[in-house]
C-alpha positions in Angstrom: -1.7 -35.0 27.3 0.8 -33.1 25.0 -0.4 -29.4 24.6 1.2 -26.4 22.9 0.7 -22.4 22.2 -2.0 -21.6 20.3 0.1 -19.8 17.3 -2.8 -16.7 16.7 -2.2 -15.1 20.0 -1.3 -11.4 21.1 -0.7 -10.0 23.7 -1.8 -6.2 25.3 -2.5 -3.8 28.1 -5.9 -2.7 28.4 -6.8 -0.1 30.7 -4.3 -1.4 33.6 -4.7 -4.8 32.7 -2.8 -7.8 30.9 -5.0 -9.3 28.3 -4.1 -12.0 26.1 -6.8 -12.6 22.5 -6.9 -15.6 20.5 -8.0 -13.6 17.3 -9.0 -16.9 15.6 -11.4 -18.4 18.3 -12.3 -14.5 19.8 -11.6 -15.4 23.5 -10.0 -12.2 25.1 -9.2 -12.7 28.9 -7.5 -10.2 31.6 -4.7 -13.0 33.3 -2.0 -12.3 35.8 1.3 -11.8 33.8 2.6 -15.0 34.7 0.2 -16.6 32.8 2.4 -15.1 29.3 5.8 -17.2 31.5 3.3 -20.5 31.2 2.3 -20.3 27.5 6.3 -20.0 27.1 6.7 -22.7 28.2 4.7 -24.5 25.5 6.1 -23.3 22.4 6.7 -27.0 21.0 4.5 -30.1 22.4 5.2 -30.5 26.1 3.0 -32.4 28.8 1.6 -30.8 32.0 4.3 -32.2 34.0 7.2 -31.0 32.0 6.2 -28.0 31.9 5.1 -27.6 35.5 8.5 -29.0 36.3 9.8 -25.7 34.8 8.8 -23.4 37.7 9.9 -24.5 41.2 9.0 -21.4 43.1 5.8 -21.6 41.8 2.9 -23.8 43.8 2.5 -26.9 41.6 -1.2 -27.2 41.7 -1.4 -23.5 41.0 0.8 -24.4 37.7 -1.6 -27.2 36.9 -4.8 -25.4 37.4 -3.6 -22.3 35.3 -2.2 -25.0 32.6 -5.8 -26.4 32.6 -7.4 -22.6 32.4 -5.2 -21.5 29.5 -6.1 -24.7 27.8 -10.1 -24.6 28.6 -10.1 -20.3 26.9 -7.7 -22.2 23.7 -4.8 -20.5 24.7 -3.2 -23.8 24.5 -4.3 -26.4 22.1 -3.8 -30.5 22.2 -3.2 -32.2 19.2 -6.6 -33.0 18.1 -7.9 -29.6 18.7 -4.8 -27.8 16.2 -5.8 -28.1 12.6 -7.4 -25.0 12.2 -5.0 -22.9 14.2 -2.0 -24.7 12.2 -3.9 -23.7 8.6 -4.5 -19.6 9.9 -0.3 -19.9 10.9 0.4 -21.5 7.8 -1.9 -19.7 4.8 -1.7 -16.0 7.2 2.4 -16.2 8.2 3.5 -13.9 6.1 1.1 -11.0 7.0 0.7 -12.1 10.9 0.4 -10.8 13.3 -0.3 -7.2 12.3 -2.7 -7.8 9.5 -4.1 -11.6 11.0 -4.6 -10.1 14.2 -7.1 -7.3 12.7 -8.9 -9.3 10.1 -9.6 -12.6 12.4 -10.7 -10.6 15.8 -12.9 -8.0 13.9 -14.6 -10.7 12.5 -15.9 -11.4 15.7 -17.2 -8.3 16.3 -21.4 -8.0 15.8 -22.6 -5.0 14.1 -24.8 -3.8 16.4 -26.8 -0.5 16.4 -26.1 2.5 19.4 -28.9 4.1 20.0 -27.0 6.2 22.9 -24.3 7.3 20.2 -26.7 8.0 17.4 -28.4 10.4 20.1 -25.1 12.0 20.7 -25.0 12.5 16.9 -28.0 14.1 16.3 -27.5 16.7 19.1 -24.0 17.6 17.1 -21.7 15.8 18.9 -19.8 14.8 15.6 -16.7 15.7 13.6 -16.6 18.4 11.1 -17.5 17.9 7.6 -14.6 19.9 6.2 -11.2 20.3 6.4 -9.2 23.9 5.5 -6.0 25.7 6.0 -7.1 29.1 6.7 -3.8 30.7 6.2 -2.7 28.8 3.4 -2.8 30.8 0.0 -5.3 30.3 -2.7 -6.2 29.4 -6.3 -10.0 29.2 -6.8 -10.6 27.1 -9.2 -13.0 27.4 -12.1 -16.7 25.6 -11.4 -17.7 24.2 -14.4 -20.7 22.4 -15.1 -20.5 18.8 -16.0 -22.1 17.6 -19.5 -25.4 16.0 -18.5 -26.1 14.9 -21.6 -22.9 12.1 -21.4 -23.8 9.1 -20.4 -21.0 8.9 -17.9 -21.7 12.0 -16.0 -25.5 10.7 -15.7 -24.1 7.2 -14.9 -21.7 9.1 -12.0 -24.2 11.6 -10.8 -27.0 9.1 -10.9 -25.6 6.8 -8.4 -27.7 6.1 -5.4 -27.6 3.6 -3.1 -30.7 2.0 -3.3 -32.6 0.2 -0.1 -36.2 -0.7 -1.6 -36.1 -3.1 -4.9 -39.7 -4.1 -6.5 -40.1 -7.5 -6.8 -39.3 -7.9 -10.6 -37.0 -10.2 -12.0 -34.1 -8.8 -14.0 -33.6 -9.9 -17.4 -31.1 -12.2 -17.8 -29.4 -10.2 -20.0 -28.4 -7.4 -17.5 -27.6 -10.3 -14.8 -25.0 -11.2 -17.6 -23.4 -7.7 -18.5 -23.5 -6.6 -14.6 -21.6 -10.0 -13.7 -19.6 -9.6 -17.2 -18.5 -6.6 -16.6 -17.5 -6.4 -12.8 -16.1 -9.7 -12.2 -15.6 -10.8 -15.9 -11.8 -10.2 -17.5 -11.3 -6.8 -19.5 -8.1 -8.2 -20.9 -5.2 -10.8 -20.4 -1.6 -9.7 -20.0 1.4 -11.9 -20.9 2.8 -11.0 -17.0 6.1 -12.8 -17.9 7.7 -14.4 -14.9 4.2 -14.1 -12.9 2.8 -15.8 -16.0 -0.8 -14.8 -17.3 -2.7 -12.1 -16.1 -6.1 -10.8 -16.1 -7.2 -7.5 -16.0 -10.5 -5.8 -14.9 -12.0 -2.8 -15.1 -11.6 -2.1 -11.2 -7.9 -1.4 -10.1 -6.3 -4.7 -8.5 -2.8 -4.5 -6.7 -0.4 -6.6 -9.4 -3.4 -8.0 -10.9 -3.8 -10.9 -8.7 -7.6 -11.0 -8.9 -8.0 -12.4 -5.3 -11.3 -11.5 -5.6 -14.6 -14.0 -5.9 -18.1 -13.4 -6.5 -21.0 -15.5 -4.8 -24.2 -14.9 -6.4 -27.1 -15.3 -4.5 -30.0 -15.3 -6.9 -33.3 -14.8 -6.1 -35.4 -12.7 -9.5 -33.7 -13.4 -12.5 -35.6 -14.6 -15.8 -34.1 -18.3 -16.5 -31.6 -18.5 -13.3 -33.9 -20.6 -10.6 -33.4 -19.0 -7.5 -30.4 -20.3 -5.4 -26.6 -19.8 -4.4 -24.1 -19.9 -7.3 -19.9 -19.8 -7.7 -19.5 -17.3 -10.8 -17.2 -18.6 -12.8 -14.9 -16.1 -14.7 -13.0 -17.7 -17.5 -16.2 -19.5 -18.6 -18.8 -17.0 -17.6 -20.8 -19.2 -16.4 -22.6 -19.7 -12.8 -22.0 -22.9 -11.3 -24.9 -24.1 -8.7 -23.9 -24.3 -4.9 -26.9 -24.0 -3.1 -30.3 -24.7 -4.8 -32.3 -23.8 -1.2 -30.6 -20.4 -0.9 -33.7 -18.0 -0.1 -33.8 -14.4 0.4 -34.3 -15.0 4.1 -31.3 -16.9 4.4 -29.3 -14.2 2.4 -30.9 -11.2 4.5 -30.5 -13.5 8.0 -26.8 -13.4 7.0 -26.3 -9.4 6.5 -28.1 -9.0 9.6 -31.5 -9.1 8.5 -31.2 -6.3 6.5 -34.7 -5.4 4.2 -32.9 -4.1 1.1 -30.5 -7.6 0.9 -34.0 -9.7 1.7 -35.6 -7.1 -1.5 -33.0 -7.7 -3.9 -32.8 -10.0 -6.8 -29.8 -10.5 -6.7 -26.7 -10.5 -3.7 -23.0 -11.0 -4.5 -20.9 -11.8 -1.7 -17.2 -11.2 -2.7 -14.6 -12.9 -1.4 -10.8 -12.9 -0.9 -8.5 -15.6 -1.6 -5.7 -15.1 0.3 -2.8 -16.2 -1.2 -3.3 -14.9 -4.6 -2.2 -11.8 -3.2 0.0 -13.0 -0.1 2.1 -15.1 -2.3 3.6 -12.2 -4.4 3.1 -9.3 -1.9 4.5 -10.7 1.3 4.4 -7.7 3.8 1.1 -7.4 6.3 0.6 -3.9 4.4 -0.5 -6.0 1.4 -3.8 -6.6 3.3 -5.2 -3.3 2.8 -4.2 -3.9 -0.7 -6.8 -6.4 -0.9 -9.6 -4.8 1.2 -9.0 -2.0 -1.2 -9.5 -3.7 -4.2 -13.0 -4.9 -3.0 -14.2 -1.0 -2.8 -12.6 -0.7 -5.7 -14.7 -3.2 -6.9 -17.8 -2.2 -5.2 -18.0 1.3 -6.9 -17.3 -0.7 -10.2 -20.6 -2.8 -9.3 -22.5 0.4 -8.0 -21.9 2.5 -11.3 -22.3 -0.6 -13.5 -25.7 -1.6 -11.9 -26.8 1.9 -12.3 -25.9 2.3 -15.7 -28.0 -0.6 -16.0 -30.6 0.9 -15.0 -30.7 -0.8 -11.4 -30.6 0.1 -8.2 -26.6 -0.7 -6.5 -26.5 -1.5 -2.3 -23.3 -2.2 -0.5 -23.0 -3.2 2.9 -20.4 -4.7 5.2 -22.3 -5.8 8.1 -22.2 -9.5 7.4 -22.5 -12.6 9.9 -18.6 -13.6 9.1 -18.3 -17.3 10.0 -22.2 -18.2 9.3 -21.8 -16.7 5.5 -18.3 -18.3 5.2 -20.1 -21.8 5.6 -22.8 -21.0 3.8 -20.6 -19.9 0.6 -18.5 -23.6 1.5 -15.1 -21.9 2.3 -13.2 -22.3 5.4 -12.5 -18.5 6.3 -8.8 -18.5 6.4 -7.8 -19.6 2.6 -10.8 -17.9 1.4 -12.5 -15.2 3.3 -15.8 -13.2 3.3 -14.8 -9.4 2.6 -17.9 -7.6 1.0 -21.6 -7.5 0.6 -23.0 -6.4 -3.1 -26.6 -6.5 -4.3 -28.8 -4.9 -6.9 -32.3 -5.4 -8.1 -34.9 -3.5 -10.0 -35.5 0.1 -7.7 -38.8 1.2 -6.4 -40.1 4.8 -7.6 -38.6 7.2 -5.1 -39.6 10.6 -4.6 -37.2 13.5 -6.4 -34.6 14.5 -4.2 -35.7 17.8 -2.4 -31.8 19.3 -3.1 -33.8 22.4 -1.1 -33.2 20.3 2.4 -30.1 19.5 2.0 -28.6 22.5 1.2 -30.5 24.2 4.1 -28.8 21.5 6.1 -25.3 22.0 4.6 -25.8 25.6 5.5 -26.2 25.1 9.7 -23.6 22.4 9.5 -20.7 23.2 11.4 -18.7 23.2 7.7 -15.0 23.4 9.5 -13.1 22.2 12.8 -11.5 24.4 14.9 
Protein backbone atom coordinates (compact mmCIF):
# COMPACT_ATOMS: atom_id res chain seq x y z
CA UNK A 1 0.00 0.00 0.00
CA UNK A 2 1.27 3.46 -1.15
CA UNK A 3 1.06 6.05 1.78
CA UNK A 4 2.20 9.67 2.01
CA UNK A 5 2.43 12.77 4.61
CA UNK A 6 -0.59 14.03 5.67
CA UNK A 7 0.03 17.81 4.18
CA UNK A 8 -1.88 19.71 7.56
CA UNK A 9 0.69 18.76 9.96
CA UNK A 10 2.96 20.76 12.57
CA UNK A 11 5.13 20.07 14.60
CA UNK A 12 6.06 21.36 18.47
CA UNK A 13 7.49 21.04 21.92
CA UNK A 14 5.17 20.78 24.64
CA UNK A 15 6.23 20.89 28.04
CA UNK A 16 9.49 18.52 27.27
CA UNK A 17 7.83 16.68 24.71
CA UNK A 18 7.67 16.20 20.83
CA UNK A 19 4.19 16.53 19.65
CA UNK A 20 3.16 16.31 16.23
CA UNK A 21 -1.10 17.72 15.37
CA UNK A 22 -2.94 16.95 12.39
CA UNK A 23 -5.01 20.30 12.67
CA UNK A 24 -7.58 18.91 10.11
CA UNK A 25 -8.48 15.55 11.80
CA UNK A 26 -7.55 17.03 15.63
CA UNK A 27 -5.20 14.03 16.51
CA UNK A 28 -2.25 15.47 18.69
CA UNK A 29 0.22 12.80 19.90
CA UNK A 30 3.68 13.08 22.06
CA UNK A 31 6.14 10.58 19.52
CA UNK A 32 9.77 9.88 19.88
CA UNK A 33 11.56 12.40 17.45
CA UNK A 34 12.33 9.87 14.99
CA UNK A 35 8.93 9.52 14.26
CA UNK A 36 9.31 13.36 12.30
CA UNK A 37 12.72 11.20 10.21
CA UNK A 38 9.73 8.55 9.15
CA UNK A 39 7.03 11.04 7.95
CA UNK A 40 10.17 12.39 5.77
CA UNK A 41 10.33 9.79 4.35
CA UNK A 42 6.85 9.94 2.81
CA UNK A 43 6.77 13.23 1.28
CA UNK A 44 5.53 11.78 -2.22
CA UNK A 45 3.77 8.18 -2.44
CA UNK A 46 6.14 5.47 -1.21
CA UNK A 47 5.27 1.90 0.04
CA UNK A 48 6.13 0.47 3.50
CA UNK A 49 9.06 -1.29 2.21
CA UNK A 50 10.68 1.53 0.45
CA UNK A 51 10.59 3.51 2.97
CA UNK A 52 11.67 1.11 5.65
CA UNK A 53 14.48 0.31 3.34
CA UNK A 54 15.62 3.90 4.08
CA UNK A 55 16.85 3.34 7.65
CA UNK A 56 19.33 0.39 8.05
CA UNK A 57 20.35 1.08 11.60
CA UNK A 58 16.97 1.16 12.53
CA UNK A 59 15.11 -2.44 13.59
CA UNK A 60 12.83 -3.18 10.60
CA UNK A 61 9.85 -4.30 12.42
CA UNK A 62 10.24 -1.33 14.65
CA UNK A 63 10.10 0.81 11.16
CA UNK A 64 7.03 -1.09 10.24
CA UNK A 65 5.09 -0.86 13.37
CA UNK A 66 5.75 3.00 13.68
CA UNK A 67 4.81 3.25 9.77
CA UNK A 68 1.52 1.44 10.80
CA UNK A 69 1.09 3.83 14.03
CA UNK A 70 1.64 7.09 12.13
CA UNK A 71 -0.74 5.89 9.59
CA UNK A 72 -3.59 4.52 12.16
CA UNK A 73 -3.45 8.64 14.15
CA UNK A 74 -3.66 10.07 10.04
CA UNK A 75 -0.28 11.24 10.12
CA UNK A 76 0.10 9.36 6.98
CA UNK A 77 -2.75 8.95 4.52
CA UNK A 78 -3.26 6.19 1.62
CA UNK A 79 -4.75 7.16 -1.49
CA UNK A 80 -8.30 6.64 -0.71
CA UNK A 81 -8.23 8.27 2.63
CA UNK A 82 -6.54 11.90 0.91
CA UNK A 83 -9.25 13.92 -0.67
CA UNK A 84 -10.06 16.04 2.05
CA UNK A 85 -6.54 16.62 3.22
CA UNK A 86 -5.59 17.43 -0.59
CA UNK A 87 -8.75 20.18 -0.72
CA UNK A 88 -7.59 21.95 2.98
CA UNK A 89 -3.67 22.05 1.05
CA UNK A 90 -5.06 23.15 -1.99
CA UNK A 91 -8.10 25.98 -1.04
CA UNK A 92 -5.73 26.98 2.53
CA UNK A 93 -1.89 27.03 0.71
CA UNK A 94 -1.58 30.26 0.65
CA UNK A 95 -2.30 31.17 4.35
CA UNK A 96 -0.93 27.72 5.79
CA UNK A 97 0.41 26.89 8.02
CA UNK A 98 0.24 29.88 10.32
CA UNK A 99 -3.31 30.86 9.74
CA UNK A 100 -4.63 26.84 8.70
CA UNK A 101 -3.02 25.66 11.65
CA UNK A 102 -5.15 28.03 14.11
CA UNK A 103 -8.49 28.00 12.34
CA UNK A 104 -8.66 23.96 11.69
CA UNK A 105 -7.27 22.80 15.35
CA UNK A 106 -9.43 25.48 17.35
CA UNK A 107 -12.24 24.19 15.68
CA UNK A 108 -11.77 21.22 17.54
CA UNK A 109 -11.77 22.67 20.64
CA UNK A 110 -15.37 22.28 22.85
CA UNK A 111 -16.52 25.23 24.62
CA UNK A 112 -16.78 24.05 27.74
CA UNK A 113 -17.59 25.83 31.04
CA UNK A 114 -14.78 26.03 34.23
CA UNK A 115 -16.32 26.12 37.11
CA UNK A 116 -12.73 26.08 39.01
CA UNK A 117 -11.62 29.23 36.92
CA UNK A 118 -14.97 31.15 37.24
CA UNK A 119 -14.29 30.60 41.10
CA UNK A 120 -10.95 32.02 40.78
CA UNK A 121 -12.66 35.00 39.05
CA UNK A 122 -15.04 35.80 41.51
CA UNK A 123 -12.49 35.82 44.37
CA UNK A 124 -10.49 38.59 42.10
CA UNK A 125 -8.17 36.63 40.57
CA UNK A 126 -8.59 38.64 37.23
CA UNK A 127 -6.81 41.28 35.17
CA UNK A 128 -7.39 44.95 35.64
CA UNK A 129 -10.08 46.77 34.02
CA UNK A 130 -7.94 49.73 33.05
CA UNK A 131 -4.92 50.63 31.64
CA UNK A 132 -2.83 54.16 32.51
CA UNK A 133 0.45 55.85 32.29
CA UNK A 134 0.76 57.49 35.47
CA UNK A 135 3.60 59.60 34.61
CA UNK A 136 2.57 60.47 31.37
CA UNK A 137 1.26 64.17 30.96
CA UNK A 138 -2.35 65.14 30.52
CA UNK A 139 -5.14 66.77 28.62
CA UNK A 140 -8.64 66.12 30.25
CA UNK A 141 -10.88 66.17 27.92
CA UNK A 142 -14.30 67.81 27.85
CA UNK A 143 -17.42 65.25 28.96
CA UNK A 144 -20.09 66.08 27.09
CA UNK A 145 -23.32 64.72 27.05
CA UNK A 146 -24.57 62.82 24.10
CA UNK A 147 -27.98 64.02 22.26
CA UNK A 148 -30.55 61.49 23.51
CA UNK A 149 -33.04 62.66 21.50
CA UNK A 150 -30.96 61.25 18.06
CA UNK A 151 -31.91 58.32 17.05
CA UNK A 152 -28.40 57.11 16.62
CA UNK A 153 -27.21 57.83 20.14
CA UNK A 154 -30.51 55.86 21.46
CA UNK A 155 -29.82 53.16 18.75
CA UNK A 156 -25.86 53.02 20.22
CA UNK A 157 -26.67 53.39 23.90
CA UNK A 158 -29.61 51.15 23.59
CA UNK A 159 -27.76 48.19 22.61
CA UNK A 160 -28.03 45.17 24.78
CA UNK A 161 -27.42 41.88 24.23
CA UNK A 162 -30.39 40.14 24.67
CA UNK A 163 -30.83 36.30 26.15
CA UNK A 164 -34.76 35.87 26.68
CA UNK A 165 -36.96 36.50 23.29
CA UNK A 166 -41.01 36.08 23.71
CA UNK A 167 -42.32 33.82 21.48
CA UNK A 168 -43.71 36.36 18.88
CA UNK A 169 -43.17 36.19 15.34
CA UNK A 170 -41.44 39.20 13.70
CA UNK A 171 -43.09 40.81 10.97
CA UNK A 172 -41.85 40.10 7.82
CA UNK A 173 -41.13 43.36 7.19
CA UNK A 174 -38.34 43.80 9.84
CA UNK A 175 -36.99 40.18 8.87
CA UNK A 176 -36.49 42.02 5.40
CA UNK A 177 -34.77 45.44 6.45
CA UNK A 178 -32.56 43.48 9.29
CA UNK A 179 -31.38 40.99 6.38
CA UNK A 180 -31.46 44.03 3.80
CA UNK A 181 -29.51 45.97 5.57
CA UNK A 182 -26.68 43.74 7.08
CA UNK A 183 -26.02 41.39 4.47
CA UNK A 184 -27.82 43.19 1.57
CA UNK A 185 -25.45 45.58 -0.84
CA UNK A 186 -25.24 49.42 0.09
CA UNK A 187 -23.72 50.12 -3.23
CA UNK A 188 -21.66 48.61 -6.22
CA UNK A 189 -18.24 49.92 -7.20
CA UNK A 190 -16.82 49.70 -10.75
CA UNK A 191 -13.39 48.00 -8.89
CA UNK A 192 -11.64 48.06 -12.40
CA UNK A 193 -9.18 45.25 -12.75
CA UNK A 194 -10.95 43.28 -9.63
CA UNK A 195 -14.08 43.89 -11.63
CA UNK A 196 -17.42 44.71 -9.70
CA UNK A 197 -17.73 45.37 -6.31
CA UNK A 198 -20.18 45.47 -3.61
CA UNK A 199 -20.25 47.50 -0.70
CA UNK A 200 -21.88 47.14 2.75
CA UNK A 201 -22.47 49.06 5.50
CA UNK A 202 -19.94 47.04 7.70
CA UNK A 203 -16.22 47.56 6.75
CA UNK A 204 -14.83 44.51 4.59
CA UNK A 205 -11.07 44.18 3.73
CA UNK A 206 -11.00 45.07 -0.33
CA UNK A 207 -14.54 44.51 -0.44
CA UNK A 208 -14.48 40.84 -1.04
CA UNK A 209 -17.65 40.09 0.78
CA UNK A 210 -16.46 36.57 1.91
CA UNK A 211 -19.15 36.67 4.14
CA UNK A 212 -22.63 34.35 4.04
CA UNK A 213 -25.61 34.42 5.93
CA UNK A 214 -27.63 31.18 6.92
CA UNK A 215 -30.98 31.96 8.28
CA UNK A 216 -32.42 29.80 10.52
CA UNK A 217 -36.01 30.77 10.81
CA UNK A 218 -38.21 29.82 13.31
CA UNK A 219 -41.20 33.12 14.10
CA UNK A 220 -41.51 35.07 11.16
CA UNK A 221 -45.11 36.06 9.68
CA UNK A 222 -45.13 34.35 6.02
CA UNK A 223 -41.49 32.54 6.26
CA UNK A 224 -42.44 28.74 7.41
CA UNK A 225 -40.05 27.79 9.84
CA UNK A 226 -36.82 26.13 8.47
CA UNK A 227 -33.04 26.67 7.31
CA UNK A 228 -32.62 29.15 4.36
CA UNK A 229 -29.29 30.44 2.03
CA UNK A 230 -29.96 34.36 1.93
CA UNK A 231 -29.43 35.32 -1.22
CA UNK A 232 -27.98 38.92 -1.78
CA UNK A 233 -28.28 40.05 -5.25
CA UNK A 234 -31.88 38.90 -5.33
CA UNK A 235 -32.85 39.35 -1.74
CA UNK A 236 -34.41 36.57 -1.52
CA UNK A 237 -34.15 33.40 0.86
CA UNK A 238 -33.66 30.24 -0.79
CA UNK A 239 -34.99 26.97 1.29
CA UNK A 240 -32.28 24.49 2.58
CA UNK A 241 -33.72 22.82 5.30
CA UNK A 242 -37.53 22.71 5.67
CA UNK A 243 -37.04 20.44 9.21
CA UNK A 244 -34.66 22.93 10.79
CA UNK A 245 -36.21 23.33 14.47
CA UNK A 246 -35.11 25.51 17.17
CA UNK A 247 -33.76 22.50 19.00
CA UNK A 248 -31.64 21.66 16.23
CA UNK A 249 -30.37 25.28 15.99
CA UNK A 250 -29.81 25.65 19.87
CA UNK A 251 -28.24 21.74 19.97
CA UNK A 252 -25.69 23.31 17.52
CA UNK A 253 -24.63 26.53 19.66
CA UNK A 254 -24.37 24.26 22.56
CA UNK A 255 -27.75 24.25 23.71
CA UNK A 256 -27.83 27.60 24.34
CA UNK A 257 -31.62 29.01 25.73
CA UNK A 258 -31.46 32.46 24.04
CA UNK A 259 -30.51 30.70 20.25
CA UNK A 260 -33.46 27.88 21.07
CA UNK A 261 -35.81 31.49 22.06
CA UNK A 262 -35.07 33.31 19.07
CA UNK A 263 -36.94 33.74 15.98
CA UNK A 264 -34.57 34.06 14.04
CA UNK A 265 -30.47 32.68 13.94
CA UNK A 266 -27.98 33.63 11.19
CA UNK A 267 -25.04 31.68 11.00
CA UNK A 268 -22.38 33.60 8.85
CA UNK A 269 -19.99 32.11 7.00
CA UNK A 270 -16.67 32.62 5.34
CA UNK A 271 -15.78 31.71 1.95
CA UNK A 272 -12.41 31.40 1.72
CA UNK A 273 -11.09 32.32 -1.37
CA UNK A 274 -12.92 35.44 -1.98
CA UNK A 275 -10.52 36.85 0.36
CA UNK A 276 -7.40 34.43 -0.11
CA UNK A 277 -7.35 34.90 -3.78
CA UNK A 278 -6.49 38.70 -3.72
CA UNK A 279 -4.93 38.83 -0.16
CA UNK A 280 -2.41 36.09 -0.21
CA UNK A 281 -0.52 36.36 3.15
CA UNK A 282 -1.82 34.19 6.33
CA UNK A 283 -2.30 37.77 8.02
CA UNK A 284 -5.29 38.11 5.68
CA UNK A 285 -7.18 35.66 7.97
CA UNK A 286 -7.71 37.99 10.67
CA UNK A 287 -8.92 40.22 8.01
CA UNK A 288 -11.75 38.01 7.58
CA UNK A 289 -12.55 37.08 11.22
CA UNK A 290 -12.55 40.81 11.57
CA UNK A 291 -14.98 41.56 9.09
CA UNK A 292 -17.53 39.09 10.82
CA UNK A 293 -17.42 41.39 14.12
CA UNK A 294 -17.58 43.98 11.99
CA UNK A 295 -20.54 42.58 10.80
CA UNK A 296 -21.90 41.38 14.02
CA UNK A 297 -22.12 44.96 15.57
CA UNK A 298 -23.76 45.99 12.28
CA UNK A 299 -26.47 43.17 12.97
CA UNK A 300 -26.61 44.13 16.83
CA UNK A 301 -27.27 47.92 16.19
CA UNK A 302 -29.59 47.22 13.25
CA UNK A 303 -31.76 44.62 15.20
CA UNK A 304 -31.96 47.16 17.92
CA UNK A 305 -32.91 49.93 16.02
CA UNK A 306 -35.49 47.58 15.01
CA UNK A 307 -36.74 47.43 17.83
CA UNK A 308 -35.34 43.77 18.59
CA UNK A 309 -33.43 42.20 20.84
CA UNK A 310 -29.44 41.43 19.07
CA UNK A 311 -27.32 38.05 20.61
CA UNK A 312 -23.94 36.96 19.33
CA UNK A 313 -22.25 33.98 20.30
CA UNK A 314 -19.29 31.98 19.10
CA UNK A 315 -19.60 28.81 20.88
CA UNK A 316 -20.76 26.77 17.93
CA UNK A 317 -20.49 22.79 17.26
CA UNK A 318 -17.97 23.57 14.12
CA UNK A 319 -18.19 20.48 11.94
CA UNK A 320 -21.98 19.40 13.07
CA UNK A 321 -23.24 23.18 11.89
CA UNK A 322 -20.90 22.98 8.73
CA UNK A 323 -23.05 19.89 7.60
CA UNK A 324 -26.02 21.09 8.61
CA UNK A 325 -25.59 24.51 6.62
CA UNK A 326 -24.36 21.80 3.38
CA UNK A 327 -20.66 23.23 3.19
CA UNK A 328 -17.62 21.23 3.50
CA UNK A 329 -15.68 23.46 6.16
CA UNK A 330 -12.58 24.19 4.17
CA UNK A 331 -14.06 26.24 1.01
CA UNK A 332 -16.69 27.55 3.08
CA UNK A 333 -16.35 27.77 6.84
CA UNK A 334 -18.56 28.43 9.93
CA UNK A 335 -17.19 31.71 11.58
CA UNK A 336 -20.15 33.40 13.58
CA UNK A 337 -23.38 32.96 15.48
CA UNK A 338 -26.18 35.95 15.05
CA UNK A 339 -29.77 35.87 16.26
CA UNK A 340 -32.51 38.26 17.18
CA UNK A 341 -36.08 37.97 18.07
CA UNK A 342 -38.72 40.01 19.77
CA UNK A 343 -37.16 40.76 23.72
CA UNK A 344 -38.94 39.92 26.83
CA UNK A 345 -39.63 42.98 29.37
CA UNK A 346 -36.51 43.25 31.51
CA UNK A 347 -36.26 45.04 34.57
CA UNK A 348 -34.53 48.81 34.33
CA UNK A 349 -31.00 48.63 34.65
CA UNK A 350 -30.13 49.45 38.45
CA UNK A 351 -26.92 51.85 37.01
CA UNK A 352 -26.81 52.21 41.23
CA UNK A 353 -24.97 48.50 41.27
CA UNK A 354 -22.84 48.88 38.84
CA UNK A 355 -21.32 51.79 39.72
CA UNK A 356 -20.98 50.61 43.31
CA UNK A 357 -19.18 47.78 41.60
CA UNK A 358 -16.97 49.92 39.36
CA UNK A 359 -16.00 51.71 42.48
CA UNK A 360 -14.30 48.39 44.53
CA UNK A 361 -12.96 47.24 41.27
CA UNK A 362 -9.38 47.11 41.17
CA UNK A 363 -9.62 50.08 38.28
CA UNK A 364 -5.69 49.84 37.31
CA UNK A 365 -2.69 47.14 37.26
CA UNK A 366 0.20 47.63 38.91
Amino acid sequence: MLLRRAHNLVCYWLDGSFVIQNHLTGTQLSLATNAAEILAAFTDWTSEDDAVSAFPDYDPESCRAAVRQLHSYGFLVAPDESERDERLAEHWQTWSPEAAALHFSSKHADYTESPEINEEFRAGKRSALFKNYPDADRILLPRVPPDTDASFVRTLYGRRTHRGFRQTPLPLSRLSQLLAMVFGPSEFLDGQDFGALMKRTSAAGGARQELEAYVAVSAAEGVAPGLYHYNVLEHSLELLDAGFTRARAAHLCYDQAAIGEAAVTVFVTGVVERMSSKYRAPRAYRVMLTNAGHLGQTFALTATALGMGPFQTLAFRDEELEDALGVDGITETALYVLAAGIPEERPQDDHGAGLDAFRRAELYGA
